[in-house]
C-alpha positions in Angstrom: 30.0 -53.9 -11.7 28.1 -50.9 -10.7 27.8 -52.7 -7.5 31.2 -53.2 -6.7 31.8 -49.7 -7.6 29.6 -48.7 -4.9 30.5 -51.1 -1.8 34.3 -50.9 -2.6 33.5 -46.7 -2.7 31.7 -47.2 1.1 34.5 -49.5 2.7 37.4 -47.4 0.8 35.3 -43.8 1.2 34.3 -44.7 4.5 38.0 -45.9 6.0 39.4 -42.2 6.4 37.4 -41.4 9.5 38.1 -44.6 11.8 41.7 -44.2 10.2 41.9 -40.9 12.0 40.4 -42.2 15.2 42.9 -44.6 15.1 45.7 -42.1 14.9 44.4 -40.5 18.1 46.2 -43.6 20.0 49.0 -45.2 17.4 51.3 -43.7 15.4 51.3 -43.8 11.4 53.4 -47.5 11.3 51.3 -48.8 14.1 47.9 -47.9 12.7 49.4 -49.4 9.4 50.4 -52.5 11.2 47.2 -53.6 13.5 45.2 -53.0 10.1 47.1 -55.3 8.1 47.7 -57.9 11.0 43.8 -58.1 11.8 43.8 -58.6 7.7 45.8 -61.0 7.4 44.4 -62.9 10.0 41.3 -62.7 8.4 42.5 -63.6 5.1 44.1 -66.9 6.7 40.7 -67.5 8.2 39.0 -67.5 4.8 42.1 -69.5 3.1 42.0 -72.2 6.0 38.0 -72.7 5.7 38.3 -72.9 1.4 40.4 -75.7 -0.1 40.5 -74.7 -3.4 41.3 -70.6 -3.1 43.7 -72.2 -0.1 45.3 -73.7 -4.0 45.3 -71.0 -5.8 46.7 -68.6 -3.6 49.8 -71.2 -2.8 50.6 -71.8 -6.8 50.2 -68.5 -6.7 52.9 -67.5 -4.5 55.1 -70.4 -6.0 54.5 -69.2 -9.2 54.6 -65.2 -8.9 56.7 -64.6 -5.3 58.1 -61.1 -6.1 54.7 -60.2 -8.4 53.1 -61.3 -4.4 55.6 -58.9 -2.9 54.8 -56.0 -5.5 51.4 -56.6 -5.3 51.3 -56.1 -1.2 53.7 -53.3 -1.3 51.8 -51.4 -4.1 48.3 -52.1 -3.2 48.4 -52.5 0.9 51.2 -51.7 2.6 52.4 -48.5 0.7 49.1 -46.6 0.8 47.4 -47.5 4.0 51.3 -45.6 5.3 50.8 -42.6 3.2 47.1 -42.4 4.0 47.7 -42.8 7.6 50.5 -39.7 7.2 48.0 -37.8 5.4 45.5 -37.9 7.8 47.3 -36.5 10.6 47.7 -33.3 8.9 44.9 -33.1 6.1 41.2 -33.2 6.3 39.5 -36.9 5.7 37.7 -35.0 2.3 40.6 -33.7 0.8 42.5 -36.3 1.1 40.3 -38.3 -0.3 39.9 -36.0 -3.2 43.8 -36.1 -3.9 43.9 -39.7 -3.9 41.0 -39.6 -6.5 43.8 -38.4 -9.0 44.7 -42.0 -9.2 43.4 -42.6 -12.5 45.7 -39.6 -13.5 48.6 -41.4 -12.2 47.4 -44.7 -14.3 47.4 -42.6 -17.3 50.9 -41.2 -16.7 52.5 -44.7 -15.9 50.6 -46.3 -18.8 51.9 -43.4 -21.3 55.9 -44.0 -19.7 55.5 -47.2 -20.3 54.0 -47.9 -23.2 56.3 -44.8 -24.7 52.9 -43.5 -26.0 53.0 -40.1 -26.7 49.6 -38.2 -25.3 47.1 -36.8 -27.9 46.6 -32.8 -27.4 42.8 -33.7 -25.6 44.8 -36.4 -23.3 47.1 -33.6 -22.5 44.5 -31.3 -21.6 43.0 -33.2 -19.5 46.0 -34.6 -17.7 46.9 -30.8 -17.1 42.8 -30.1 -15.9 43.5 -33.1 -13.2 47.0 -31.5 -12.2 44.9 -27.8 -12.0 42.2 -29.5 -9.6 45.2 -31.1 -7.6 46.6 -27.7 -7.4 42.9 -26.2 -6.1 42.8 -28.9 -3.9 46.0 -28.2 -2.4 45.3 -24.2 -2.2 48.5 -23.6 -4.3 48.6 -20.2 -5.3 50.3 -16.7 -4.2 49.9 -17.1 -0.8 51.2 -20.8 -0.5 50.0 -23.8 0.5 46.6 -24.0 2.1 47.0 -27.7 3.0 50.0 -29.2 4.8 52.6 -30.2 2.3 54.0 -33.2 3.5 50.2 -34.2 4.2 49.2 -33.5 0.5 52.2 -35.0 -1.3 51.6 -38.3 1.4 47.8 -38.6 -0.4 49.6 -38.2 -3.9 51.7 -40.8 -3.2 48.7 -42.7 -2.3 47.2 -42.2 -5.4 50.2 -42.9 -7.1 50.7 -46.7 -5.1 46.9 -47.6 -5.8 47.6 -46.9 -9.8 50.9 -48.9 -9.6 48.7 -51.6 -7.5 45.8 -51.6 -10.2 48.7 -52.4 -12.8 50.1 -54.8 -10.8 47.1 -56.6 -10.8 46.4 -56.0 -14.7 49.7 -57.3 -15.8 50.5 -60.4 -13.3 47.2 -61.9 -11.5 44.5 -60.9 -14.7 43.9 -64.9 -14.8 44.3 -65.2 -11.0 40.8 -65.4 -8.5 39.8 -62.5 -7.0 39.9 -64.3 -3.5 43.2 -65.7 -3.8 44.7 -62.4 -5.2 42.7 -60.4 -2.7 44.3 -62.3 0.3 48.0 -62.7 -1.1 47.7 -58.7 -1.5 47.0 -58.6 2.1 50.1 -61.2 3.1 52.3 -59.7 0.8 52.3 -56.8 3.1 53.2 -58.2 6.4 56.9 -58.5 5.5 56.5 -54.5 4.8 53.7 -53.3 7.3 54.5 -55.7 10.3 58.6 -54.9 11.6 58.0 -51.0 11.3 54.9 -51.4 13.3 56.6 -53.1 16.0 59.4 -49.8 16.8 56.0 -47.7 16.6 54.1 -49.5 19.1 53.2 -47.2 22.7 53.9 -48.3 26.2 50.6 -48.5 27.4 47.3 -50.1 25.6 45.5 -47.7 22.6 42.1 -46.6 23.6 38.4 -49.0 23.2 37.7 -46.9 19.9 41.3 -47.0 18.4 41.5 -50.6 18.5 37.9 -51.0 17.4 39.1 -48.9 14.3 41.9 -50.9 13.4 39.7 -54.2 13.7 37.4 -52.8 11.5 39.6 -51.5 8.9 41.6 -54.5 8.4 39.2 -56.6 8.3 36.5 -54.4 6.2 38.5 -51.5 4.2 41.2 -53.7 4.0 40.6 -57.3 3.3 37.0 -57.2 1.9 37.9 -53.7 -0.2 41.1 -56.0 -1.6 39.2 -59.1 -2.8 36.4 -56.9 -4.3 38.6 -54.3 -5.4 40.7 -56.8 -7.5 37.5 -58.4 -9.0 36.8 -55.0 -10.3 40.3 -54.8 -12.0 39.9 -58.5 -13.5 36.6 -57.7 -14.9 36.5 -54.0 -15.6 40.2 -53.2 -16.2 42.2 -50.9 -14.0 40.8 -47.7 -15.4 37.3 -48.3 -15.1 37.9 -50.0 -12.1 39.4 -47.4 -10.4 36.3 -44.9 -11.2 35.8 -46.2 -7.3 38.2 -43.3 -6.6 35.3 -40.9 -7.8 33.2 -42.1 -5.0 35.4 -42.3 -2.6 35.6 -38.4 -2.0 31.8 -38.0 -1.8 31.9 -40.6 0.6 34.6 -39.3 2.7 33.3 -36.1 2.5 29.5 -36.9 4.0 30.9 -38.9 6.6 33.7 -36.5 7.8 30.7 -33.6 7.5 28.7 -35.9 9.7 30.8 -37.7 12.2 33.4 -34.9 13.0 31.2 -31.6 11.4 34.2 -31.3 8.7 33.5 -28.3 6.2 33.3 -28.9 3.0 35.3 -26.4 1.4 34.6 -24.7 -2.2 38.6 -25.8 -3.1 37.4 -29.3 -2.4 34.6 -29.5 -4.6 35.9 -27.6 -7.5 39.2 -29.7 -7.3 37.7 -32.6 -7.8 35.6 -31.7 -10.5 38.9 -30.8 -12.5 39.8 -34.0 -11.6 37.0 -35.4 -12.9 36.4 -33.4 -16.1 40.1 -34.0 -16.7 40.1 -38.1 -16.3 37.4 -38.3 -18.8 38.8 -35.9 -21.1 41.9 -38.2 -20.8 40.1 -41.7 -21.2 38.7 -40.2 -24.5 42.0 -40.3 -26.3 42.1 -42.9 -29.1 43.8 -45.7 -30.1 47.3 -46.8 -28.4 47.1 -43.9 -26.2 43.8 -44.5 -25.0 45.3 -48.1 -24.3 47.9 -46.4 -22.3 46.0 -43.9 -20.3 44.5 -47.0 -18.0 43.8 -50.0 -19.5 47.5 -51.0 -20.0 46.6 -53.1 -23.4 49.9 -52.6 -24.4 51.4 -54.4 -21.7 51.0 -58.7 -22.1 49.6 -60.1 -19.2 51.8 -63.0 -17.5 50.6 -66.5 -18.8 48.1 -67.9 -17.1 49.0 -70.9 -14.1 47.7 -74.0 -13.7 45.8 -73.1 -10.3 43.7 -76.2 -10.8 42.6 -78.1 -7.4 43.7 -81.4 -8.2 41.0 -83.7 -6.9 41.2 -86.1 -3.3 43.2 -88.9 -3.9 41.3 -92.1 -2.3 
């Protein structure tokens, strides 16, 4: 697991910078689009070469078509957008640090649905991750230190990556990772691809724009998926998404180092409230600890037959 963590934190941490290079040449929607295109093609690639995940991911879609769709809206499509609109405005680290409130977001949508009410330390700590939100954000007297549409586009973020790590949880728990990974990434064509098309420029994007989006839909996208949903399957979504910790120490060294990004003091001590508060939070007991990630209280779908059936002769 701890290994996971970490390569899923590199491709996922590592994904803001080239996303911003992208956004030099494409709009948000085109950006969006070439990185789930180049995906998708990559995720046919690997379905065509393997019989039996080429199985599971069609009784899959058979089975579960609109848990497909949800899963490619709420996991790909949906975020990569409101990433892509973040970064035009905020820095790579702090938007990575306000996505890393996602676990905060799991805790909320597990306590609504579930109908849980939170224990006084949940409560404190879902008000320390709102307080580091708030320092990230530079919300205060003087107003916003961050662009606001920027900031509530990496909260949205956040918020799609919970819903997609409940998605997950509830409808493809008995599902392969492979097979899941890939239908996440072809569930989002039908969302990413037509708005692409009215964003795309007259002339070509530049060598390192289109290297970017290569690169992220193959690596941050496609490969971050697949490993990202093993993580859910086998860890749960709440310790799963402690990838979302990383991910800002990631984005933050590489933004310091590529583009000589300063790391700001609102950065750092943001996401420690984050941090300090999402533990506080996954300390709560009983049903409610159930319902601040883990989603126990919520059945998973019955498992499908995915079996290959073998070669007839």
């Amino acid at each position: 697991m701890v290994l996971l963590l970490v390569v899923v934190a590199l491709l996922r941490g590592g994904s803001y910078l080239p996303t911003r290079w992208a956004l030099d040449d494409l709009a948000p929607l085109g950006v969006v689009g070439a990185q789930v295109l180049f995906a998708g093609l990559a995720a046919l690639a690997l379905l065509a070469v393997s019989r039996r995940e080429r199985a599971h991911a069609i009784a899959l879609a058979r089975e579960r078509p609109l848990a497909v769709l949800a899963l490619g809206l709420a996991q790909t499509a949906a975020p990569l957008v409101l990433v892509a609109i973040a970064l035009r405005t905020v820095p790579t680290g702090e938007t990575a640090v306000l996505i890393a409130a996602t676990p905060l977001f799991v805790a909320a949508l597990g306590v609504l649905g579930g109908g849980v009410r939170p224990t006084p330390l949940q409560g404190c700590g879902l008000a320390l991750g709102l307080a580091g939100v708030a320092l990230v954000a530079g919300l205060g007297a003087g107003g916003l230190r961050i662009d606001a549409v920027g900031g509530l586009a990496a909260l949205g973020a956040a918020l799609a990556y919970a819903g997609g790590a409940l998605v997950v949880r509830r409808w493809f728990s008995d599902a392969p990772p492979v097979a899941t990974g890939s239908l996440a990434v072809l569930g989002a064509v039908p969302f990413a691809l037509p708005p692409a098309c009215f964003a795309l420029h007259a002339t070509l994007p530049g060598a390192r724009a289109i290297g970017a989006v290569v690169v992220l839909g193959v690596a941050a996208v496609m490969l971050a998926v697949v490993l990202f949903v093993r993580l859910v399957q086998t860890a749960g979504p709440q310790r799963a998404l402690l990838v979302t910790y990383l991910n800002p120490a990631v984005a933050l060294l590489v933004g310091a180092l590529a583009e000589h990004e300063h790391v700001t003091g609102r950065a750092l001590g943001g996401l420690a409230l984050i941090l300090v508060g999402v533990a506080l939070g996954s300390r709560a007991r009983g049903s409610v600890r159930a319902a601040a990630g883990t989603v126990a209280a919520v059945p998973a779908r019955p498992a499908v037959d995915t079996a290959v059936p073998p070669p007839r002769r």
